[in-house]
C-alpha positions in Angstrom: 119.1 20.2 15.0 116.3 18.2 14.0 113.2 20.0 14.1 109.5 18.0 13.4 106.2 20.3 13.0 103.3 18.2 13.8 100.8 20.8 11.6 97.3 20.1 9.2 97.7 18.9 5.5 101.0 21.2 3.9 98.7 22.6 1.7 96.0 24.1 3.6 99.1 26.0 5.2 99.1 29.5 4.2 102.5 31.3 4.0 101.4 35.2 4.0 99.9 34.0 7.6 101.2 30.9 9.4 103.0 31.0 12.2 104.2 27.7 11.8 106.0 28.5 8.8 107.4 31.5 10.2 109.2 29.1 12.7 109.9 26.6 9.7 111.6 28.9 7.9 113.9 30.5 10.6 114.8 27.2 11.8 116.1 26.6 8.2 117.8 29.9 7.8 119.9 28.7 11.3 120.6 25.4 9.5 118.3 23.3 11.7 116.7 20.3 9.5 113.0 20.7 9.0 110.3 17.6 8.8 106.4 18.1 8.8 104.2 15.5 10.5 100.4 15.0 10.0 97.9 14.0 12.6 97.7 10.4 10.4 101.4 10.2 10.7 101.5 9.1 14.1 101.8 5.7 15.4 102.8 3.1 17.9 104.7 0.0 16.6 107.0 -2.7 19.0 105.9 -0.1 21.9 107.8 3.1 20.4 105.7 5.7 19.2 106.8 6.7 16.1 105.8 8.9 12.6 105.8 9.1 8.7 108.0 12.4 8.5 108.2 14.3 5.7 111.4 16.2 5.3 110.9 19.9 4.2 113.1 22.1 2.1 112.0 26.0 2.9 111.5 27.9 -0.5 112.0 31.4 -0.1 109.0 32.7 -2.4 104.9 31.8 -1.4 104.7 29.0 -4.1 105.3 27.0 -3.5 106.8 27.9 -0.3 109.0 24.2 0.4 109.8 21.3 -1.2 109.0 17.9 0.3 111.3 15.2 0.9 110.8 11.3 0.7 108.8 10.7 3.9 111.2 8.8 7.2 109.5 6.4 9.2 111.3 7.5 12.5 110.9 7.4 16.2 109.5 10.7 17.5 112.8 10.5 19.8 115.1 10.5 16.4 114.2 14.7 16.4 115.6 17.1 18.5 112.5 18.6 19.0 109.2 17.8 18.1 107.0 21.6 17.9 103.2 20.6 18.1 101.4 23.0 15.7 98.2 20.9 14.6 95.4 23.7 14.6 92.1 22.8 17.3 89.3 21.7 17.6 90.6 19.8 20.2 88.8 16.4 19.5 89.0 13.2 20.7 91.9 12.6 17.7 94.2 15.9 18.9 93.8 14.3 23.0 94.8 11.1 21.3 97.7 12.8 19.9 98.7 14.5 23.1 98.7 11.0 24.5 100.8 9.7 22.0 103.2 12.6 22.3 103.4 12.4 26.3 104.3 8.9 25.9 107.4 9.9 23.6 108.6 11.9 26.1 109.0 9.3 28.3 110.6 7.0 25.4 113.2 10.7 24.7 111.4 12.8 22.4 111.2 16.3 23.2 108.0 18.5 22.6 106.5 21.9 22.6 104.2 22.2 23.8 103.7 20.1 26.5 101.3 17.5 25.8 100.3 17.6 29.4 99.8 21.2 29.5 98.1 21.2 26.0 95.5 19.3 28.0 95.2 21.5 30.9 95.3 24.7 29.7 91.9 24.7 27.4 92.2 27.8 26.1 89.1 29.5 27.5 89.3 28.0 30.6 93.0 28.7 31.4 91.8 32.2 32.2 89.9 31.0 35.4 93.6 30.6 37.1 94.0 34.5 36.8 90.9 35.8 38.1 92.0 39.5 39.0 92.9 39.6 35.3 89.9 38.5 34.2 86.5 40.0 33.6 83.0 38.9 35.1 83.5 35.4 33.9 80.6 32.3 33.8 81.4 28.9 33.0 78.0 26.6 32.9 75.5 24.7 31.0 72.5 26.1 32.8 70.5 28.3 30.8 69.1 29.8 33.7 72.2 31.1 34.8 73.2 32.7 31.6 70.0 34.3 31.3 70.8 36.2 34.6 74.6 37.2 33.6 73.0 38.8 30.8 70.7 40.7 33.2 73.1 41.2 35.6 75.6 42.8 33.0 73.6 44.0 30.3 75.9 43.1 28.0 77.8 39.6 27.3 79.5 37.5 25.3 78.5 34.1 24.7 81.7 31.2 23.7 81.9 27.8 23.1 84.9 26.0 25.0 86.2 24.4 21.6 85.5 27.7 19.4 88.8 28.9 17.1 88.5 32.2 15.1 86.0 32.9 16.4 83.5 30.3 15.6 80.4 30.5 17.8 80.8 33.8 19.7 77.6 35.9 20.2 76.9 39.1 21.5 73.9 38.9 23.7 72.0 42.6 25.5 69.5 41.8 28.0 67.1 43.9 25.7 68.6 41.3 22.3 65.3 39.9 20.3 67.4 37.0 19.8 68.7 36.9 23.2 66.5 33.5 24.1 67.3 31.4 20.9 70.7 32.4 21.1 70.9 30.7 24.5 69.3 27.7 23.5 72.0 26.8 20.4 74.7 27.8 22.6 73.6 25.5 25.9 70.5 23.3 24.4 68.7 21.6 26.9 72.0 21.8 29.7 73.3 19.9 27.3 76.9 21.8 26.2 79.0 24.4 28.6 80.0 27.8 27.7 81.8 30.5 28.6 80.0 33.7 29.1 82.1 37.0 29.6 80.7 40.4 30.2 81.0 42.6 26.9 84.2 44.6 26.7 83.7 47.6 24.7 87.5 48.5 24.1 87.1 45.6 21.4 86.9 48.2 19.0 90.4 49.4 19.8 91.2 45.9 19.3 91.6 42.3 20.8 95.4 42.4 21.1 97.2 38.7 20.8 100.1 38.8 23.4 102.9 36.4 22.3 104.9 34.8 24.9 108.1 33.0 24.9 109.2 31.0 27.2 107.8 32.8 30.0 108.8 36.3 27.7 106.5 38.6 27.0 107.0 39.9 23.3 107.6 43.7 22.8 104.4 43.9 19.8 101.4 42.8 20.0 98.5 42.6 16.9 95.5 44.6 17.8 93.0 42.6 15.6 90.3 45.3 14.9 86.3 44.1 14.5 85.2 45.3 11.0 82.0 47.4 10.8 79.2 46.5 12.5 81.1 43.1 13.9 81.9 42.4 17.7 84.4 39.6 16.8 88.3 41.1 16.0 89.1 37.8 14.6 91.3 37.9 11.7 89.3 34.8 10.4 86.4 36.7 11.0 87.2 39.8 8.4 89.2 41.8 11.9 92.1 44.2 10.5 95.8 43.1 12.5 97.5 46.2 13.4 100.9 45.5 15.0 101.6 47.9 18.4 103.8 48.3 21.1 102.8 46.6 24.1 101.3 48.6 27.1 102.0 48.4 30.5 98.9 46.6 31.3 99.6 44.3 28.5 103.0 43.8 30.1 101.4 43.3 33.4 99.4 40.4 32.0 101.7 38.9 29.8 104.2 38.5 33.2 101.9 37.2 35.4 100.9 34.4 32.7 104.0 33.5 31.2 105.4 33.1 34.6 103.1 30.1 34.9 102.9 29.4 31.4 106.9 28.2 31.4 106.3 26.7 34.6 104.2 23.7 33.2 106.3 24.0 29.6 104.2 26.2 27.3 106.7 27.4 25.3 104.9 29.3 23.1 101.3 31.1 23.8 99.1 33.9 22.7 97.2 36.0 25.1 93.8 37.8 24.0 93.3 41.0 25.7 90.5 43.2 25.3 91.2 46.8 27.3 92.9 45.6 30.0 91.5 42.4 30.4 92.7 39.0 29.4 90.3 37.0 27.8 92.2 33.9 26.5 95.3 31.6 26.8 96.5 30.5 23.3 98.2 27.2 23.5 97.7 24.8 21.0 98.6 26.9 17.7 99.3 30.6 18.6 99.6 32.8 15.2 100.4 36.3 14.3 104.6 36.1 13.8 104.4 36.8 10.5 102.2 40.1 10.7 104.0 41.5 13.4 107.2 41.0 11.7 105.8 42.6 8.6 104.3 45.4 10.4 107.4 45.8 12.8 110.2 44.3 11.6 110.9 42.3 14.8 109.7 37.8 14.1 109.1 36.7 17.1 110.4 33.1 15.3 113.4 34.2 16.2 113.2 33.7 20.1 111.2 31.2 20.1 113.5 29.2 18.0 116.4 30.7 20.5 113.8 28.8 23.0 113.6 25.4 21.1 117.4 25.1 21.3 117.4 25.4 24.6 114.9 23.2 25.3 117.3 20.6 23.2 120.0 21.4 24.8 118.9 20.6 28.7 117.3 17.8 27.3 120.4 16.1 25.5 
């Protein structure tokens, strides 16, 4: 099979972390050809939408961790599967490129995600189509309005809709200092809308990053514990992964998302959940393979590249 990772620049890829290399590396170890694709490899030429692909060989060790090929000039359709990876924000350049990939599909080319979906689900948003798994959830740009959440609650957390590892995520008690300024960076003048959640306090037993499969709910999950005096578990933001088995509740979730998640062909996903509430969908670049597996044994890169082959398959 062969297998094209549309990802960032191969060197701001970091081995002892990525998840797409995780998948790189066992779809080498099955024999699968590997090729990387950058956001500036994309094109469109004679109506086919094609890309610069670099072909990868996986190195065993951290570094460098693969060896690159003479870069292909290839129709997305030539690959077997084409795994979208590229990291958010989601910009007007990563909708371009969802465009660009949506059209290959109708031209042959297979992809996973789906480029479709990759639009729909935003991953703060995508919580609003579970609502009994949610908690008290606000989505607005009227400062008005999350000025009395916080009252209401007493306790909230204030997120950008475009925010990754946890970029722009405040804390906010009715009785904050801060509490007005804060609301005017994140909303301005109505000018941008957020998400505002009521503050979970079993974040400091973790937020847990639920991987699903194809609709499968893996058996660990990576409590991502806030350092001292943080509210953000974020490994980006200095949180501690601790690999665990999955509860029931987490179970419970992680069903009743991947059922729809496979539906509109999410392949792969990470759920946040904080206690027993989910709090994200994951869909553009899910992480945490590798610490699981280092924690547990068990690389969920091994499903998931069960998963892509099936996905070839039915579509050959």
């Amino acid at each position: 099979m062969k297998l094209a990772f549309v990802v960032d620049p191969l060197g701001h890829l970091k081995p002892a972390k990525d998840s797409s290399i995780a998948m790189m590396r066992e779809a080498a170890r099955r024999g699968h050809e590997v090729y990387a694709i950058g956001m500036a490899d994309l094109f469109v030429q004679d109506g086919a939408v094609a890309a610069r692909a670099t072909p990868l060989e996986l190195a065993a060790g951290d570094s460098p961790w693969c060896r690159e090929g003479a870069p292909e000039e290839v129709p997305l359709a030539f690959f077997d599967l084409v795994a979208m990876r590229k990291d958010p924000p989601f910009d007007a350049e990563y909708y371009y490129a969802t465009l660009l990939l949506e059209r290959a599909e109708a031209q042959g080319a297979r992809v996973a995600n789906s480029p479709r979906a990759l639009r729909d689900w935003n991953e703060k948003l995508a919580i609003l189509r579970f609502p009994a798994l949610a908690p008290a959830t606000l989505v607005t740009r009227d400062p008005a309005r999350v000025q009395a959440f916080v009252d209401r609650h007493g306790d909230a957390i204030l997120k950008k809709l475009d925010g990754m590892g946890g970029t722009m995520i405040f804390r906010v008690r009715a009785d904050d200092p801060n509490r007005n300024v804060i609301v005017e960076t994140m909303v301005g003048e109505a000018e941008r809308t957020i998400m505002v959640q009521k503050f979970i306090p079993e974040i400091t037993r973790g937020d847990k990053r639920v991987l699903v499969v194809d609709g499968r709910v893996f058996p660990h999950c990576l409590a991502r514990i806030p350092r001292a005096g943080e509210t953000r578990g974020n490994l980006a933001a200095g949180g501690t992964g601790v690999a665990q088995p999955l509860s029931a509740r987490d179970r419970e979730i992680g069903e009743a998302v991947g059922a729809e998640l496979a539906a509109a062909g999410i392949v792969f996903a990470g759920l946040d959940v904080i206690g027993d509430w989910l709090t994200e969908v994951n869909v553009t670049s899910p992480t945490c393979i590798v610490e699981i597996a280092q924690q547990t044994g068990e690389n969920a890169a091994r499903p998931l590249m069960d998963a892509f082959e099936r996905l070839a398959r039915r579509a050959g």
